[in-house]
C-alpha positions as CSV (number, residue, x, y, z in Angstrom):
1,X,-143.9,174.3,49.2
2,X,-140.1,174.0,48.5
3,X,-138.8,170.5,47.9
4,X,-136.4,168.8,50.4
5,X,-132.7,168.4,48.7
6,X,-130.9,165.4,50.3
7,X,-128.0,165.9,48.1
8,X,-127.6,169.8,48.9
9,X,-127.9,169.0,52.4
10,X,-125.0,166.4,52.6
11,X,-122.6,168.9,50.6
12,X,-123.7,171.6,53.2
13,X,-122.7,169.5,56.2
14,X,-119.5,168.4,54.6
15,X,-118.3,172.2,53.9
16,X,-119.0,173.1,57.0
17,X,-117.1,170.1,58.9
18,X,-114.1,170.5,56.8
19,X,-112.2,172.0,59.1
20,X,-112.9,168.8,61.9
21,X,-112.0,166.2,59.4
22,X,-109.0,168.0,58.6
23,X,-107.9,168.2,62.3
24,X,-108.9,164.3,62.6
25,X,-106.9,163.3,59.2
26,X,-103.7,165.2,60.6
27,X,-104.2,163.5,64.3
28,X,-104.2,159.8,62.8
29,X,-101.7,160.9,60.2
30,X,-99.4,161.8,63.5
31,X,-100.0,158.6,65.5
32,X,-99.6,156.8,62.6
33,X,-95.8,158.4,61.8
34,X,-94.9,158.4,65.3
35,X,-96.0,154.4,66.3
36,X,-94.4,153.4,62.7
37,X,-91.1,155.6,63.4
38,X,-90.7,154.8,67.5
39,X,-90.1,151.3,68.8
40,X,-88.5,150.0,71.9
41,X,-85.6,146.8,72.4
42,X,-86.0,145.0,76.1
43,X,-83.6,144.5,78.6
44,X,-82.0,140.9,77.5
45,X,-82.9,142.0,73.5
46,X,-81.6,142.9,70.3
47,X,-83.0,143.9,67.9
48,X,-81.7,144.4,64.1
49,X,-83.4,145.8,61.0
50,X,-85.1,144.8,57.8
51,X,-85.0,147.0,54.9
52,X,-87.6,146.4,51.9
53,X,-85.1,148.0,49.8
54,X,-81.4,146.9,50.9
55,X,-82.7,143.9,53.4
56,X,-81.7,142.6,56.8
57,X,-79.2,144.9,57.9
58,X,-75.5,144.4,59.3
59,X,-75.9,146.9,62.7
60,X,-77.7,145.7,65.7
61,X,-79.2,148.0,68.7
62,X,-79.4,147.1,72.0
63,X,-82.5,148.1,74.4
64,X,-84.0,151.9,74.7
65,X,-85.9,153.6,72.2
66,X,-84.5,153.8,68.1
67,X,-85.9,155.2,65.0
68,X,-86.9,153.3,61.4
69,X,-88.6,154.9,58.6
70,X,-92.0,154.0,58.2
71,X,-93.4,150.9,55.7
72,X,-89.7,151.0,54.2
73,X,-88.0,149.5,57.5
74,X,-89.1,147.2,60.4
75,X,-87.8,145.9,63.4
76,X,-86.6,142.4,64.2
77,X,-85.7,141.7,67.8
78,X,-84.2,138.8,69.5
79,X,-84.1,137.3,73.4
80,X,-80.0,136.8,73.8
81,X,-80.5,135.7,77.0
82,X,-79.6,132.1,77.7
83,X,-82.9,129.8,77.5
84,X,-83.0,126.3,78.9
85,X,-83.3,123.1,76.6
86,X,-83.9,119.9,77.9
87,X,-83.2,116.8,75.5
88,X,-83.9,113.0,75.9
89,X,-82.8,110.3,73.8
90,X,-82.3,106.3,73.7
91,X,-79.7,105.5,72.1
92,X,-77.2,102.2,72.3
93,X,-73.6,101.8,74.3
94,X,-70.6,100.0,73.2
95,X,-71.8,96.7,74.5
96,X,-75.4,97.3,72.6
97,X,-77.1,98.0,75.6
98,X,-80.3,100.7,75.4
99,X,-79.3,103.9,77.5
100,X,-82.0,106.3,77.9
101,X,-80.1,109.7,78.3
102,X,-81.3,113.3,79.3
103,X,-79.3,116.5,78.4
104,X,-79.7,120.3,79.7
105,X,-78.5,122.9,77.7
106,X,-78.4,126.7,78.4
107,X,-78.4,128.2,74.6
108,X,-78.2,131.6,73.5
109,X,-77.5,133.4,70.1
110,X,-74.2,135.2,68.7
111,X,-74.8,138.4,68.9
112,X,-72.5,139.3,66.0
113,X,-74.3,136.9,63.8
114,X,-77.5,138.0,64.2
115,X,-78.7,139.1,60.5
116,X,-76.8,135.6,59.2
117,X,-79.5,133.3,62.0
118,X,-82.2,135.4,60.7
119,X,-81.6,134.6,56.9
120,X,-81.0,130.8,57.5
121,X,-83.0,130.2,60.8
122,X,-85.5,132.6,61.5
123,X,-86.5,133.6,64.9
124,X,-87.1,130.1,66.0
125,X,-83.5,129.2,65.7
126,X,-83.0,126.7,68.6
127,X,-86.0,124.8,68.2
128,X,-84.6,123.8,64.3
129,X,-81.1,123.4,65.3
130,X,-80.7,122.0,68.8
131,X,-83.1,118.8,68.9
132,X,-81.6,117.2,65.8
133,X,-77.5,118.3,66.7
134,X,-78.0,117.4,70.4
135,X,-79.7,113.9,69.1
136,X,-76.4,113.6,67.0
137,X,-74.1,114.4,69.2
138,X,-75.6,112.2,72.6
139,X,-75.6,108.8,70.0
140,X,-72.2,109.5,68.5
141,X,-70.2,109.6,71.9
142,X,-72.2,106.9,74.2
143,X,-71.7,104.9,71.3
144,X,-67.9,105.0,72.4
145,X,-68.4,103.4,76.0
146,X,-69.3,100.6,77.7
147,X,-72.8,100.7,80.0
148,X,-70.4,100.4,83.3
149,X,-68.4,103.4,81.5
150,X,-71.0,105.8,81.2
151,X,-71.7,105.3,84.8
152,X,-68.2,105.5,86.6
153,X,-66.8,108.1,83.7
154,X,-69.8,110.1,83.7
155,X,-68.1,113.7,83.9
156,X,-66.0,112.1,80.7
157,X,-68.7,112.0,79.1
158,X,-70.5,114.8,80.2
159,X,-67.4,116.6,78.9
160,X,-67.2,115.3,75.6
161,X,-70.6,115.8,74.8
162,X,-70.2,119.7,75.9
163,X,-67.3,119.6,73.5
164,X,-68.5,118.4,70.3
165,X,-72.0,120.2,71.0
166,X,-70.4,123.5,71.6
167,X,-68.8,122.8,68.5
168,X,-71.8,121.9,66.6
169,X,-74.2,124.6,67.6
170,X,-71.3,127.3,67.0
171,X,-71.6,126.3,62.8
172,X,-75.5,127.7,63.2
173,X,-74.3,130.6,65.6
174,X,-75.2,129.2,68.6
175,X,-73.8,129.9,72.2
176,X,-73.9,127.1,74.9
177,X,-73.3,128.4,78.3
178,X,-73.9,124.9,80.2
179,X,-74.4,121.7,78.9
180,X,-74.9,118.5,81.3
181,X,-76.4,115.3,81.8
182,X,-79.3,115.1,83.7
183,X,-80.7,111.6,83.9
184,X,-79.1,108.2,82.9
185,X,-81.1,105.1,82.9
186,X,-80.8,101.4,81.6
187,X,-83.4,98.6,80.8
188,X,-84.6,97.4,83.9
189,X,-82.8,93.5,82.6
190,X,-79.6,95.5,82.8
191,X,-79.8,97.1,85.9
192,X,-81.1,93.7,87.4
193,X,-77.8,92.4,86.0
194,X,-75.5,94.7,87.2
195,X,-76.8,94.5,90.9
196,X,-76.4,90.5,91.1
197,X,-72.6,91.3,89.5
198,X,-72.1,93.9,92.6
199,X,-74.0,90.7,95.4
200,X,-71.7,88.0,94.0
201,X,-68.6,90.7,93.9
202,X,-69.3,91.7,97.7
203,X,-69.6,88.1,98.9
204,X,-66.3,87.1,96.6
205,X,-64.9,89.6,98.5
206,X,-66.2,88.7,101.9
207,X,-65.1,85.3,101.2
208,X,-61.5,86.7,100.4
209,X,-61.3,88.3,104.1
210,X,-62.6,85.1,105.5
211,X,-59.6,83.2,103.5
212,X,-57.3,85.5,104.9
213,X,-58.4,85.8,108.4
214,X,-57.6,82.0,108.7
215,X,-54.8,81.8,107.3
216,X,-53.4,84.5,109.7
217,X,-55.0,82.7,112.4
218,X,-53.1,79.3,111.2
219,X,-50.2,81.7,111.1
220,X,-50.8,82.8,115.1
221,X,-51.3,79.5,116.4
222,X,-48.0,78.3,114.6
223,X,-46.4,80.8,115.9
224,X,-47.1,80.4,119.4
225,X,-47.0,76.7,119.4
226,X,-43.1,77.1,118.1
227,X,-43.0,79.8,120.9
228,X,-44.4,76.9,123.8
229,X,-41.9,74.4,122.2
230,X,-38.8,76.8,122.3
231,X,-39.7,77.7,126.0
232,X,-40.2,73.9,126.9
233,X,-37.2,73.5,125.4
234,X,-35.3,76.3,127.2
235,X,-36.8,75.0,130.8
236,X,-35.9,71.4,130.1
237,X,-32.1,72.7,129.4
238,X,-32.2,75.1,132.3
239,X,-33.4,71.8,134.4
240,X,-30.6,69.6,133.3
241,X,-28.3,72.4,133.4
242,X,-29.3,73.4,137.2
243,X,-31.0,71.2,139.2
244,X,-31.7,73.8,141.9
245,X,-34.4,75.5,138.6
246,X,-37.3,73.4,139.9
247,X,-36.8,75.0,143.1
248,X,-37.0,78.4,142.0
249,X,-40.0,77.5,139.8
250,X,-41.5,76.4,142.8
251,X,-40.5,79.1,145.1
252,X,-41.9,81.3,142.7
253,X,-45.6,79.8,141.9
254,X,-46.0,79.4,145.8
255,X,-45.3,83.3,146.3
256,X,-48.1,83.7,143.4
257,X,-50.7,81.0,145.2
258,X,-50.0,82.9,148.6
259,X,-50.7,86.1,147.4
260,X,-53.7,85.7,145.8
261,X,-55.0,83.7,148.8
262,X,-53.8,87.0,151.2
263,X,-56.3,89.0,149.2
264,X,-59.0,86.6,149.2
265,X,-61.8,87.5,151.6
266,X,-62.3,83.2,152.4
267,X,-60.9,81.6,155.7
268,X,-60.2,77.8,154.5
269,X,-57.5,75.3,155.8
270,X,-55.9,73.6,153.1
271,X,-52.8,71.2,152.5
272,X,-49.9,73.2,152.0
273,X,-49.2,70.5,149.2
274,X,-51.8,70.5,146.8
275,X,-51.4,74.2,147.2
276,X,-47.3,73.5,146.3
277,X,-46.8,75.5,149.4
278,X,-44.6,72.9,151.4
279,X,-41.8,74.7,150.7
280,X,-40.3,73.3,154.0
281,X,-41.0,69.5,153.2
282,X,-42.9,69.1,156.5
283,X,-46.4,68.8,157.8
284,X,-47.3,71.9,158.5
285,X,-50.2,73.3,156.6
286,X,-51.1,76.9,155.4
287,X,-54.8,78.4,156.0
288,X,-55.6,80.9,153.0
289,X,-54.4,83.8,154.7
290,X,-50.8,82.1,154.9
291,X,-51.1,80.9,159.0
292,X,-49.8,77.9,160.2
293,X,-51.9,74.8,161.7
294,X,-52.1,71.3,161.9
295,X,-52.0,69.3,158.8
296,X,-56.1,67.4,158.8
């Protein structure tokens, strides 16, 4: 009875399944090259490229397909799109009060300086830079204004910090589309304050308009007082002037009294006296419509 060979029996199977191992060996050899030789750069991406022998390189390539050789070279891409960064610090105002202050900044990187973030910064360039330059930059200018300031010159402000922040992040080759403020609080003793100053302001004020409207009244009642004494005046010189004036005063207020007692819808007899209608001097009397009859 022959004796079983494990040893010639492997060597058998592997001559005659060269020709599949092969075929596998040049398939993975194929994916290998072409996933390591073919990458892809985003919409909103850039991407630049890292040589083991030369390092990171000075070209940059925007989205679609691009080519690298394998193990020597690999790709580095970067979102250049603006991202949204929201800071908040307290910090203290002019007259050493506490502001607590919120900024939002739209940052993106400089496309031409690409390979000079990556060797400082990395990929994570806004995450080192911006919290500590924003921080700077917020304390440095509310330092230079007043609590009130900050409130009524806010867009000063607001355009200041852009100023000196877009100047900051641009040393680390940073772009800042938009930079404003967001939120601006004080302590709650502060804003306490502040609203008792605008109370006692309004009722100075009110109490200004009240001064004034007096005086103006003391002003009108002057005035026509000197206007009733200049008229008084003017009658008592017409009077001695012409004695016959008193006569024409009187004509005239009895034509008013008889008029408005022709309209009146009341019958009454009256004495043409107390009604200054005796213009006559007799005894004949006036009902209210302006009749004649016997004096009662």
């Amino acid at each position: 009875m022959a004796r079983f060979d494990p040893g010639k029996l492997l060597s058998a199977l592997a001559t005659r399944g060269t020709p599949l191992v092969a075929g596998a060996g040049v398939l993975a050899g194929g994916a290998y090259f072409v996933n390591n030789t073919v990458y892809t750069v985003d919409a909103g991406h850039l991407a630049i490229k890292y040589n083991r022998v030369s390092g990171v390189g000075a070209g940059t390539y925007r989205e679609g397909i691009h080519f690298l050789m394998p193990w020597f070279e690999r790709p580095i891409v970067y979102d250049v799109r603006a991202r949204p960064h929201t800071m908040t610090s307290l910090t203290g105002s002019k007259d050493l009060q506490m502001v607590n202050i919120s900024l939002r900044a739209l940052s993106r990187p400089d496309t031409n300086k690409l390979p000079d973030i990556y060797r400082r910064l990395g990929l994570d360039y806004d995450e080192k830079v911006l919290p500590s330059i924003i921080n700077e930059v917020l304390k440095s200018v509310v330092a230079q204004y007043n609590a009130s300031q900050l409130i009524v010159q806010r867009e000063l402000v607001s355009r200041m910090i852009r100023q000196r922040l877009v100047q900051r992040a641009n040393d680390f080759g940073i772009l800042l589309d938009d930079v404003a403020i967001t939120h601006l609080s004080f302590s709650p003793e502060y804003e306490k304050a502040v609203e008792s100053k605008q109370v006692a302001q309004q009722q100075a004020e009110r109490a200004r308009f009240l001064v004034l409207k007096a005086t103006e009244e003391k002003k009108r009642t002057i005035i026509h007082a000197e206007g009733e004494r200049e008229s008084a005046r003017m009658i008592g010189d017409a009077i001695k002037a012409n004695p016959g004036f008193v006569e024409l005063r009187r004509i005239s207020v009895a034509k008013e009294i008889s008029t408005l007692l022709a309209r009146s819808n009341n019958r009454l007899v009256l004495n043409t006296e107390s009604l200054l209608l005796d213009l006559m001097g007799g005894d004949n009397s006036l009902d209210a419509a302006g009749t004649k009859g016997k004096k009662k």
